[in-house]
Structures are given as structure tokens and as C-alpha cells.
VMD Tcl script that draws the C-alpha trace (Angstrom):
set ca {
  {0.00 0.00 0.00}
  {1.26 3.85 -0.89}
  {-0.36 6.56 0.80}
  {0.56 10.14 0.75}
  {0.22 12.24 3.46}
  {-1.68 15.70 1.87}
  {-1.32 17.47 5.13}
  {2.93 17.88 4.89}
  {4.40 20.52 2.31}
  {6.46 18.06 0.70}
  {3.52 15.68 0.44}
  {5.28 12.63 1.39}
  {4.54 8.76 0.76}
  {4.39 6.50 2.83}
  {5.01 2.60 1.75}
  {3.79 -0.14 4.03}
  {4.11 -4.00 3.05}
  {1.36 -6.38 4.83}
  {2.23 -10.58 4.46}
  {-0.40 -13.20 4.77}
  {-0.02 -14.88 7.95}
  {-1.37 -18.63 8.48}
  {-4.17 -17.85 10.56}
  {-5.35 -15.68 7.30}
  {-4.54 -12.21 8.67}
  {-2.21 -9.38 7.37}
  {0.69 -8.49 9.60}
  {2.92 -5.40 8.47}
  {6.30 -6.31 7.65}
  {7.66 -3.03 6.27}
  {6.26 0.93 6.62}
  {8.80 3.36 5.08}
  {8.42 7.30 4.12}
  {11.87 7.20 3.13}
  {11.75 5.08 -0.09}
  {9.43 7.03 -2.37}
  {10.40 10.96 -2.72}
  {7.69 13.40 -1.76}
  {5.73 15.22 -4.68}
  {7.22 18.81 -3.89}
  {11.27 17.55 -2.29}
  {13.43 19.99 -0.76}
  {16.03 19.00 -3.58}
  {13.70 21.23 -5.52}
  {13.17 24.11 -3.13}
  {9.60 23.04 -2.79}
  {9.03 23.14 -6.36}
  {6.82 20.02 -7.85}
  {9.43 17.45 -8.63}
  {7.45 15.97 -11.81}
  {8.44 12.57 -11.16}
  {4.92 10.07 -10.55}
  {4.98 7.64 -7.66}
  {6.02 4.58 -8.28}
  {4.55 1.45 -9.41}
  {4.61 -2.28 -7.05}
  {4.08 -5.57 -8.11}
  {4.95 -8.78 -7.78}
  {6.42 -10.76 -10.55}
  {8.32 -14.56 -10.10}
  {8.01 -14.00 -6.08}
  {10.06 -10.69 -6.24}
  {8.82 -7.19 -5.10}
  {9.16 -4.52 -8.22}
  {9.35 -1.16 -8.58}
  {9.43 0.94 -11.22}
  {10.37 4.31 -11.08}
  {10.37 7.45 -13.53}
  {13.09 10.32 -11.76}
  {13.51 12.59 -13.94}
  {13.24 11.07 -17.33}
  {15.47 8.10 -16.16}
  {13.41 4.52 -16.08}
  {14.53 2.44 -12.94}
  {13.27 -0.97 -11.80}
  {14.18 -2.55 -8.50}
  {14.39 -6.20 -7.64}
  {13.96 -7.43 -3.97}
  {13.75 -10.64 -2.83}
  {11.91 -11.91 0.69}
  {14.32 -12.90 2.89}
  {13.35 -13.81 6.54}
  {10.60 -11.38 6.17}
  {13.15 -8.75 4.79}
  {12.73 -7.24 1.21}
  {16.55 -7.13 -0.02}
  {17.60 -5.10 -2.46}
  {19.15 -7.61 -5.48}
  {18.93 -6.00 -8.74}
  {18.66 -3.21 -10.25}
  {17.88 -2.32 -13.87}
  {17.99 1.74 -15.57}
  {17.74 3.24 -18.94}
  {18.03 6.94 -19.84}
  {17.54 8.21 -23.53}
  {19.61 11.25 -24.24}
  {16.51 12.39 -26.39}
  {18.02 11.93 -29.90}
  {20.03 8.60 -31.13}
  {21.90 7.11 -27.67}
  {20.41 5.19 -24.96}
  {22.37 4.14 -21.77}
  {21.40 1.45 -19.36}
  {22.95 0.36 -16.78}
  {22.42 -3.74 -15.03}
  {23.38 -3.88 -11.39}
  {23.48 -7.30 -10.15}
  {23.98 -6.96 -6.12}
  {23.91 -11.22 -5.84}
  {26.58 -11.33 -8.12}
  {28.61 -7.98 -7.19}
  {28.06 -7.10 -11.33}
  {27.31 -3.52 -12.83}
  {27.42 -3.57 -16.30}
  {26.55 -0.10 -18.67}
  {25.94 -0.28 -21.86}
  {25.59 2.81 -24.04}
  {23.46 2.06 -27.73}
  {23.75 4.14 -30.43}
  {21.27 4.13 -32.93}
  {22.95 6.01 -35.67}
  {25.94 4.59 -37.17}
  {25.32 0.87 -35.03}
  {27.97 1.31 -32.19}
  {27.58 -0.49 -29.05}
  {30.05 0.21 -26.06}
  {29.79 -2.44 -23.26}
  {31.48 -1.60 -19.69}
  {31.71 -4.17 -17.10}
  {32.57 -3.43 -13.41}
  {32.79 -5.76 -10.12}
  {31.08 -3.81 -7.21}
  {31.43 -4.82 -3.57}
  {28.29 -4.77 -1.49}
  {28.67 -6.38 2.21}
  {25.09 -7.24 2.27}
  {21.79 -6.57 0.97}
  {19.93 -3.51 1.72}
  {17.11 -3.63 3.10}
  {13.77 -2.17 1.73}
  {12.53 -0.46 4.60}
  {16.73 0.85 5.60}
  {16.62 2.24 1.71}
  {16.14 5.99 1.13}
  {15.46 7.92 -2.02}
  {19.11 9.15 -2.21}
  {20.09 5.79 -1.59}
  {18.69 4.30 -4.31}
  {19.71 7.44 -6.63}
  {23.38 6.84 -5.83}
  {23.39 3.06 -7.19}
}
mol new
graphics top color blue
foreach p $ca { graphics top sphere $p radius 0.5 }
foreach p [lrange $ca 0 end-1] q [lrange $ca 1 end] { graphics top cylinder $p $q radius 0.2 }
display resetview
């Protein structure tokens, strides 16, 4: 569930994650206003930020969401883990707005980030590969906005 709180300035959301429990009731598992970036940020001097609130769903028993900050498509992969949403993968794409995307593949299992830049002019295709360390998972609700900005 997303709510947004109307009352604050910066008009906040709030994400909360409810599991099934055997004896058929929800119990909340995760409640975050840090994840999804309020409609008017202080990074913007209180100015609407433009960006919509994100999409959830699940897909293959993994938590998604898609995200649209400013004109750059993210999705996020986490797994449940001892009722813990970890953070494993992470997939972008940005189009410069005339013949060059660039997407980048974060793999935080396998400690892979690969960026690939496609040009659809004159067919070139650069590939970059790069080992990244991560000591452990993040954790949905111990994620930020920033934090997910500066993968």
C-alpha cells in the first residue's frame, strides 16, 4: 500500500508491506516514508518534482518497482528474505533524447554492474563491465530515495 500524506508541504509517501499470515490475517512487515520521494522535495526548493509515484508488483516471487526520476526509467528487484525485502537488482535506462540510450544492469547477488551505451545512428555499441562490492543486501525499509539514486 502507498499513501501520501496531503497534510505535509512536501507531500510525502508513505510505503507499508502487509504478508499473509497462516491464521489468514495481514501483519505489516515493512512501513517506510523514506523510499518514495515526496511530490514537492526539498532538492527542488519546494518546487513540484514531476516525477509520478512509483509502481509495485509482484512478478516470479520478487517485489518490483518501477520508477520514472527525472526522465530516467529504474526498476528494482527485492527478494523476501526472513521477512526482509533485499535489495538484489537493479535495472535503468536513460535516452539522451536523440540517437543514444544508456542502461545500466546492477546485479547486487553477483557484485556485477554492467553499462551499456546504444547508439542508434551509425550501429555502435560500447559495453562496460565493473565488479562492485556490497557487504550485504539492503534492506527495503533501511533504503532511502538518495540511496537508491546513488546506485
Amino acid at each position: 500500500m502507498v499513501e501520501m500524506d496531503i497534510t505535509d508541504k512536501t507531500q510525502p509517501s508513505r510505503l507499508q508491506i502487509f504478508l499473509s499470515q497462516p491464521n489468514k490475517k495481514l501483519q505489516l512487515v515493512v512501513s517506510s516514508t523514506k523510499l518514495i520521494e515526496g511530490q514537492y522535495p526539498s532538492r527542488k526548493n519546494g518546487e513540484y518534482s514531476g516525477n509520478n509515484v512509483p509502481d509495485f508488483f509482484i512478478e516470479n516471487g520478487k517485489l518490483i518497482m518501477l520508477t520514472d526520476i527525472d526522465h530516467r526509467k529504474s526498476s528494482y528487484e527485492f527478494r523476501l528474505n526472513k521477512n526482509n525485502f533485499e535489495l538484489v537488482k537493479i535495472s535503468r535506462v536513460i535516452w539522451d533524447g536523440k540517437d543514444t540510450t544508456f542502461e545500466t544492469e546492477i546485479n547486487l547477488l553477483a557484485g556485477t554492474k554492467l553499462e551499456f551505451e546504444q547508439d542508434f545512428g551509425p550501429d555502435k555499441k560500447n559495453i562496460r563491465k565493473k565488479a562492485i562490492k556490497i557487504n550485504s543486501l539492503p534492506k527495503i525499509q533501511d533504503l532511502s530515495f538518495s540511496d537508491l539514486e546513488k546506485f
